[in-house]
PLY file of the C-alpha trace (Angstrom):
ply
format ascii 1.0
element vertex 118
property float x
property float y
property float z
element edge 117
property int vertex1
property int vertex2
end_header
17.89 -7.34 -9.74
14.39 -5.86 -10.46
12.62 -8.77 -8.25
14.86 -8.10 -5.30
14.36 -4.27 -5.54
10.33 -5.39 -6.10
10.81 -7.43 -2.53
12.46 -4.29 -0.95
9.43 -2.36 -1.96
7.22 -4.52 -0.70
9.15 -4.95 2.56
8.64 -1.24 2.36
5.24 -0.72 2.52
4.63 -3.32 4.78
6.96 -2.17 7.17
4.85 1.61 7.12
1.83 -0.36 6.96
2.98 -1.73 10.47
4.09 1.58 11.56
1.25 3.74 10.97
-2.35 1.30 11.17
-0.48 -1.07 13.10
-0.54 -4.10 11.37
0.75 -5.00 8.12
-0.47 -7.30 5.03
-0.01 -10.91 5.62
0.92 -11.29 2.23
2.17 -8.62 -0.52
3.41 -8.83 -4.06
4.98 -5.54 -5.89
5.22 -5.53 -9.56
7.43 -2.75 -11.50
5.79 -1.44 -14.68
7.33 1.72 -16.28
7.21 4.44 -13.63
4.20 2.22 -11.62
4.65 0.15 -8.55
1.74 -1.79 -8.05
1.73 -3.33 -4.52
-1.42 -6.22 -4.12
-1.97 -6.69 -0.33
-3.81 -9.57 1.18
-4.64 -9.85 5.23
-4.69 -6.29 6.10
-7.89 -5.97 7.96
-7.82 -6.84 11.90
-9.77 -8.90 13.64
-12.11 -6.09 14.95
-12.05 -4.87 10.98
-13.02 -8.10 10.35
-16.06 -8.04 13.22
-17.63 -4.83 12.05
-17.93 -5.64 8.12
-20.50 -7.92 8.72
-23.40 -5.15 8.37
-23.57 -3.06 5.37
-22.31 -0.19 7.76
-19.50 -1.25 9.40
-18.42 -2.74 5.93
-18.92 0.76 4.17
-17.01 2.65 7.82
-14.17 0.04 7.45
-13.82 0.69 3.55
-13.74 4.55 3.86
-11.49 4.87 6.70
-8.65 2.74 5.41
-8.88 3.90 1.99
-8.67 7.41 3.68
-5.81 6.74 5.82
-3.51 5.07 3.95
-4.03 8.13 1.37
-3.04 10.19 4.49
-0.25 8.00 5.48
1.56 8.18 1.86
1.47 12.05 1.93
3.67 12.44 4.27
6.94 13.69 3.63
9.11 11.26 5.58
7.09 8.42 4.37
7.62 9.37 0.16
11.05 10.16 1.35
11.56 6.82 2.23
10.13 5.37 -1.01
11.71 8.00 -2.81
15.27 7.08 -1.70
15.19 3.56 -2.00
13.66 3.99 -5.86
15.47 6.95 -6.89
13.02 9.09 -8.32
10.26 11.12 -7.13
6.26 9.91 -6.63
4.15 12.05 -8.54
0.66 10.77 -6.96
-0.52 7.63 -5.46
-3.81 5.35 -5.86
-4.95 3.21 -3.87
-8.30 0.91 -2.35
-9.60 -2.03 -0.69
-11.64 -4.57 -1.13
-13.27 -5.74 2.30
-15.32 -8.55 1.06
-12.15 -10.33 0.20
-9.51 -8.52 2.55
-6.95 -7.55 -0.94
-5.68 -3.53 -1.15
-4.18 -2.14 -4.04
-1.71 0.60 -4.18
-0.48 2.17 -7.32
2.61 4.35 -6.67
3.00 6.07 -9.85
7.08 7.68 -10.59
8.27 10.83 -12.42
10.54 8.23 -14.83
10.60 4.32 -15.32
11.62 2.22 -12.15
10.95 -0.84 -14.36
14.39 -2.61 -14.48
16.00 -1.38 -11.24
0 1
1 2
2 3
3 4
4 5
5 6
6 7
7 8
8 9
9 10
10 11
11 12
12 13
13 14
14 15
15 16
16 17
17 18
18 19
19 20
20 21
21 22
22 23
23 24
24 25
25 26
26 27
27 28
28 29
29 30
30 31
31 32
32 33
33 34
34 35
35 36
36 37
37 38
38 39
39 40
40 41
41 42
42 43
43 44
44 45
45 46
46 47
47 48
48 49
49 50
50 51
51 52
52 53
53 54
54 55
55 56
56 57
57 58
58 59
59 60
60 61
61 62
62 63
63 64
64 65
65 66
66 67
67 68
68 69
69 70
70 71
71 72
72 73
73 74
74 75
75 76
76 77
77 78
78 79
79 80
80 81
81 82
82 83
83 84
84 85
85 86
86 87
87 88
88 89
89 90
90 91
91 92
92 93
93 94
94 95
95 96
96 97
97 98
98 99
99 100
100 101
101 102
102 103
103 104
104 105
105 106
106 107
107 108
108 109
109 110
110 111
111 112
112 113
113 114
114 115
115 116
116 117
């Protein structure tokens, strides 16, 4: 059960991914670890993403703005709704960055109880 509610998740946030930056991950993997989802995204950035990180400042532009919006994104309240529903339990904060050199994103949705299991 736990790796099919682990591919909802990830269906999940690739789905608001889509919805909100306008394209998702290419590939994404969600683990379950006591009250942590940790989602590992690979092929997020798009091809003009991909254009403007070869200077220093593009790369550093690219890096704060997505790291800043998808913070943005996961405070809203439908969005955590969402999550919230189909987990169960409530988020009690969220990390998350990227790493443009080799186009992988981390998010670490963090629970108020264990979703391991479910």
């Amino acid at each position: 059960m736990t790796k099919n509610m682990e591919h909802q998740f990830s269906m999940l946030v690739r789905e608001i991914r889509k919805e909100y930056v306008g394209n998702g991950p290419k590939e994404i993997t969600t683990k379950f670890i006591g009250s942590w989802a940790i989602s590992e995204m690979i092929g997020n950035l798009t091809n003009v993403e991909k254009f403007m990180i070869h200077s220093e400042q593009g790369a550093q532009m690219v890096h704060e703005t997505r790291t800043r919006f998808v913070k943005e994104i996961y405070k809203k309240p439908e969005v955590l709704l969402r999550f919230e529903t189909l987990m169960g339990a409530k988020i009690l904060r969220l990390f998350s960055d990227i790493n443009i050199e080799e186009d992988i994103a981390m998010t670490v949705f963090v629970f108020d109880q264990s979703i391991e299991g479910k």
